[in-house]
N, C-alpha and C positions, 0 to 999 in steps of 0.2 A: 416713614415713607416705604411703601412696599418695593420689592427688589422687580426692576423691569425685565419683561421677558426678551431674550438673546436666543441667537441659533448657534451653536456650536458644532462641530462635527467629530461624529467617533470614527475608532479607529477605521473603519471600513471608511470613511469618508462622506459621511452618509447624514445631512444636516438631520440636527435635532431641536427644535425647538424647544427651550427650556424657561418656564417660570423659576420662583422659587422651589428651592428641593426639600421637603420635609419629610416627604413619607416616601419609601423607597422599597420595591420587591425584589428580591434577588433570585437569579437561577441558575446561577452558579457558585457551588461549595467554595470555592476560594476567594471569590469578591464578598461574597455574605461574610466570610471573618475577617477579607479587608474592611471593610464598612464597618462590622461592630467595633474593631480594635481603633477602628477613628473616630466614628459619634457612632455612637450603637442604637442613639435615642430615635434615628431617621428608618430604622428595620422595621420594617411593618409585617414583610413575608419572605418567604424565603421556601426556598425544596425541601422535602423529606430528606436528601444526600446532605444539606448541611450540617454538617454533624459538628461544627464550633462555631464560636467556641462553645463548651458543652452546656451553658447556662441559656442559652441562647431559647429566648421567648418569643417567638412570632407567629403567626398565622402559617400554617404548612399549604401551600398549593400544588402539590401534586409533586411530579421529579420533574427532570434533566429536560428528559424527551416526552413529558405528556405535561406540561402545567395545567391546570386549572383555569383556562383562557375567562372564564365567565367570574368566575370569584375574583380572580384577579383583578379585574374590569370594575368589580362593585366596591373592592379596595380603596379604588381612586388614589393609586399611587401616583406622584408627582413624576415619578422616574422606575422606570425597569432594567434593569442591568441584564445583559447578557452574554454568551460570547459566541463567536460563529460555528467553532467546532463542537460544541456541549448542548447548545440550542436549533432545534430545528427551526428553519425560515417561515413555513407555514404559521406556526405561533406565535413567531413575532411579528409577521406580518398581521396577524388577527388583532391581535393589543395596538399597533399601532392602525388599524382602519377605526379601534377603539376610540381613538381618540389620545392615544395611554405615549409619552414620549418613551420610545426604546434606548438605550446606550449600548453598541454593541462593542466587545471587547474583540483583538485579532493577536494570538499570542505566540509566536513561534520559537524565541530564544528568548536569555535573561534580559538583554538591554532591549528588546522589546514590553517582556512583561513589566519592567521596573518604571519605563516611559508611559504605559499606558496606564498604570496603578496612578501615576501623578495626573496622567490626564482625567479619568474619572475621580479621582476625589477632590481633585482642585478646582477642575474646571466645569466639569459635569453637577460636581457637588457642591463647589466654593468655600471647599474646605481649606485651612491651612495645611500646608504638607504634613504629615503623620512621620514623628520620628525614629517609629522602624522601618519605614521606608529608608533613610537613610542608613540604620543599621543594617538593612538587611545588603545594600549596597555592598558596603564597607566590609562584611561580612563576605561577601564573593570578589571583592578586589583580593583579601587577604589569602584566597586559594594561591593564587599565583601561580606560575606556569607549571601546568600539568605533567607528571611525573609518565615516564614509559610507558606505551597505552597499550591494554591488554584487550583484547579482541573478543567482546561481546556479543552472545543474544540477548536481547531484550524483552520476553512475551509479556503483553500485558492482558493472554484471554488463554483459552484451554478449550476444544471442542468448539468449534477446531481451535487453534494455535494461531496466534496473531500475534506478531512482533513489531516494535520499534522501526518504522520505516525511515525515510526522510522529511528532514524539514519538520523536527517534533521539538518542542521546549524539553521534554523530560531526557533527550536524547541530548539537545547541547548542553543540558546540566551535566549527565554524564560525561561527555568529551570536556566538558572543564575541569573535573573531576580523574584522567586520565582515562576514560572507558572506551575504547573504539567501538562503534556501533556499530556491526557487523554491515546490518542490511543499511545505511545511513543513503543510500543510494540507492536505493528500491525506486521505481517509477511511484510506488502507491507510499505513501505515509503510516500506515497500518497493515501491510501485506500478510494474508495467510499463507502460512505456510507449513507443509505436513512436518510431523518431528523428524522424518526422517532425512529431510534438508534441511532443516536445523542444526543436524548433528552433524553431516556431510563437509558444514564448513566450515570443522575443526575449533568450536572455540575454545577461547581458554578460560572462560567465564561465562556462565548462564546469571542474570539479571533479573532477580523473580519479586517485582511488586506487590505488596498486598493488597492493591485496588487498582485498575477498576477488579479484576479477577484476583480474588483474593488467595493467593496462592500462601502456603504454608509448608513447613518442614515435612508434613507428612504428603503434601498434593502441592507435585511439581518437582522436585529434585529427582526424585526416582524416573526422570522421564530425561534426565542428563547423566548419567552413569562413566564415573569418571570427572567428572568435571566441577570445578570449584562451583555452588551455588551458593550466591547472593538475597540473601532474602530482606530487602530493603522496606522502607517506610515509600507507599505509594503517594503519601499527605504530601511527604517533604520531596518528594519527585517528581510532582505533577500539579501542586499547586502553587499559582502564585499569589502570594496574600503574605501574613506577617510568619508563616511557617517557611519563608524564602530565608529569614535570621539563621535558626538552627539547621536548617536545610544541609549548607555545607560539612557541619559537623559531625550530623547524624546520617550523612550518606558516607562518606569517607569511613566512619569507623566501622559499618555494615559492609561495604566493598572489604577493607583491608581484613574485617573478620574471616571475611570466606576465602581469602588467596591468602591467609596466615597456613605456613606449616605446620601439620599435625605436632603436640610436642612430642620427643620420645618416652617409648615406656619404657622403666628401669625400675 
């Protein structure tokens, strides 16, 4: 007996009419590797930014901010995955005049993204829970209360310089993590801002992502002189998927590398 079609609502609150879920597009890098680490068999397409898991076989329809509305459409995916801040509304608006059910994602802190990961794969998907969900849970209970907080910039661009504002998931990862986010209180969520007000507000850690702006040892720290730079994994900072497990791990020993003292010479 075929599975009857239900409306459920995502995170926006926003009904979705759902049959059965078989073939599914993804357009965002972190639910394309929650999806495959839970049935991988249901990926049909997915962005060029999906970059895992790295075996990952599917139809490429375009990025983030331009999909491929028309391929997509001929797909004939059961379900489109996407989320509000990563997806413009215009194109999901298109897929869904399509006929195509959208599932949007709304992600702001961890116990948001960890509730919405169960809501699309259980409920959108009707999948059983995936047991790095619960690791990766288990895995940020066991940070436990955050140690001294040392007073951060955050950029995540360059040309111009855009940083960590308010109300961002990769920012209360770092406050759980002990990192005070400088601007966490910015009116804008993403505020640019010249370096030379970056530097004005004394930090005592620059926070340097390697995506979306791929910043590196050689482009970016030189633009903090003096100041401990952090050059952290952006995967394990800004997505939530089954890289939320080691996340804690691999952000923690990246922070404590760069505020370690120099050892002495002798």
């Amino acid at each position: 007996m075929s599975e009857a079609s239900r409306t459920e609502t995502d995170d926006q609150g926003s009904p979705v009419r759902l049959g059965p879920v078989r073939r599914v597009v993804s357009l965002v890098p972190s639910l394309t590797e929650a999806v495959a680490a839970t049935a991988p068999q249901l990926l049909i397409g997915a962005t060029r930014w999906c970059t895992h898991p790295a075996d990952l076989v599917v139809e490429r329809i375009g990025g983030t901010k331009n999909p491929d509305v028309p391929r997509i459409t001929e797909l004939r995916p059961d379900l489109v995955v996407a989320n509000e801040e990563e997806n413009r509304a215009p194109d999901l608006a298109a897929l869904r005049a399509a006929g195509i059910p959208v599932w949007v994602t709304e992600v702001r802190t961890l116990p948001q993204a960890l509730a919405s990961l169960d809501r699309l794969l259980t409920v959108a998907c009707r999948l059983p829970r995936p047991a790095w969900l619960d690791e990766a849970g288990a895995a940020w209970e066991a940070v436990g209360e955050a140690p001294a907080y040392v007073r951060a910039v955050v950029p995540v661009w360059r040309r111009p310089w855009m940083v960590l504002g308010r109300d961002t998931f990769a920012g209360d990862l770092l406050h759980r993590l002990g990192v005070a986010v400088i601007h966490a209180d910015h009116p804008e969520r993403y505020p640019a801002i010249p370096i030379g007000e970056l530097l004005a507000t004394g930090p005592q850690l620059a926070v340097l992502p390697d995506e979306p702006y791929r910043f590196t040892a050689t482009d970016g720290p030189e633009a903090f002189p003096g100041i401990p730079c952090a050059l952290v994994s952006g995967r394990h900072l800004t997505w939530y998927g089954p890289s939320l497990v080691r996340a804690p791990a691999v952000l923690t020993a990246q922070l404590r590398a760069a505020q370690r003292p120099e050892d002495p010479q002798g």
